[in-house]
C-alpha positions in Angstrom: 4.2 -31.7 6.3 4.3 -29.6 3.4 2.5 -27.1 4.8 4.3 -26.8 8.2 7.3 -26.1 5.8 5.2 -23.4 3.8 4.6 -21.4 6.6 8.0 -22.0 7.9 9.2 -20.5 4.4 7.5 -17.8 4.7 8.2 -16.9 8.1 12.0 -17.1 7.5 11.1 -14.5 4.6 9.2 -12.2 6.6 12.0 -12.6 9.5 14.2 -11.4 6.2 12.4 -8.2 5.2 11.9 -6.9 9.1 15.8 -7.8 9.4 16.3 -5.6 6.2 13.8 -2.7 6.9 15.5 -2.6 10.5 18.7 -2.1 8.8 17.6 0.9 7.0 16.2 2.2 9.9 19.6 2.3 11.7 20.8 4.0 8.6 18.5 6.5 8.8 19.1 7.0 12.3 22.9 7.8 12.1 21.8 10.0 9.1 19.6 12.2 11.5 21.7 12.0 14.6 24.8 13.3 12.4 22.3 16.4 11.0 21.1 16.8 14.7 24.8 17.1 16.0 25.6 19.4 13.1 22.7 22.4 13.8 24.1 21.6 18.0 27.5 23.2 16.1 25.1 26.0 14.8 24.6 29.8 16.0 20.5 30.3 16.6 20.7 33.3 13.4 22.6 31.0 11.0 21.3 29.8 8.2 19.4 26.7 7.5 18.0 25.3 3.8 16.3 22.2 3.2 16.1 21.1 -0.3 12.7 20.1 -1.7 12.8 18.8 -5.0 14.9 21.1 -7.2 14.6 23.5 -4.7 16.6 25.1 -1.7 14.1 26.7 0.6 15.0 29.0 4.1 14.2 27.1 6.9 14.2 28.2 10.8 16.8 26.2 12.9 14.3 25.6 15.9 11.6 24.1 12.7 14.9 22.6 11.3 15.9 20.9 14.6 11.7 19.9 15.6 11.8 17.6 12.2 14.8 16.1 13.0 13.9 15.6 16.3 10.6 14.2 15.4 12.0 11.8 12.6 14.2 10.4 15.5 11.4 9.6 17.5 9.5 8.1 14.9 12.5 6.1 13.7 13.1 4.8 17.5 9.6 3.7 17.6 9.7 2.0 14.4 12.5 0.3 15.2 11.3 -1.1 18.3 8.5 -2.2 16.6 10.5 -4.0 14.1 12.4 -5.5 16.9 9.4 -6.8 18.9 8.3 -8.7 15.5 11.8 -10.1 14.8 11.8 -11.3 17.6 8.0 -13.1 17.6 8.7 -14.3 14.7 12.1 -15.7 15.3 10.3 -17.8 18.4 7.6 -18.6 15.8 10.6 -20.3 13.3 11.9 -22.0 16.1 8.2 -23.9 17.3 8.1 -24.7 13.7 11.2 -26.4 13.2 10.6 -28.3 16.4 7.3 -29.1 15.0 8.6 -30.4 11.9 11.6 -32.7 13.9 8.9 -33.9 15.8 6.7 -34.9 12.3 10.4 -36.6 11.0 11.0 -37.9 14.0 7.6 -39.6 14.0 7.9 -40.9 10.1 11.1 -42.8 10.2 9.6 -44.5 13.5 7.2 -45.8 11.9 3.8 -46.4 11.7 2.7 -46.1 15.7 2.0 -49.9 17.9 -1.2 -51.8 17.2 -1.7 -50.5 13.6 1.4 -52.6 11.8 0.7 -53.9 8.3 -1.0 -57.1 8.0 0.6 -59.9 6.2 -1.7 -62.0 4.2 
């Protein structure tokens, strides 16, 4: 029993940290898609910087708009991801918790017909 309710511990913490690294996926994603509307409102021979470090460096808008575009992507499919494993493990919590009913269930019945204490 005690270690049904182990793993079922640390399921319900990984669940957690997925639930929480989606999160700041989503953030990121509004981030991006905000920057990615702003160089739409851009002319092609404008001016784009991106700060590295201390540093402001010139950047072409079609390179500016291919790393944006790219972190989008990547984000999406990292966020699937995340959402394919919330969801396996959410299933996993809920075999678990049936699993330890079931273990309960089967302790307060009693010990099971034809192996009942013997009375001396």
């Amino acid at each position: 029993m005690k270690s049904v309710c182990a793993t079922l511990r640390a399921w319900a913490v990984e669940l957690q940290e997925a639930v929480d690294s989606r999160q700041r996926l989503e953030a990121q994603k509004t981030e991006n898609l905000g920057v990615q509307k702003e160089f739409a409102k851009l002319k092609d021979d404008e001016t784009i910087y991106k700060l590295i470090g201390p540093v402001l460096l010139k950047q072409e808008k079609a390179e500016a708009e291919s790393t944006v575009n790219g972190r989008l992507e990547f984000i999406g499919k990292e966020i699937s991801r995340l959402e394919k494993q919330i969801q396996d493990t959410q299933v996993s919590l809920e075999r678990k918790k049936a699993e330890i009913i079931q273990i309960q269930a089967a302790a307060q019945a009693g010990p099971p017909p034809g192996k009942q204490a013997v009375k001396a």
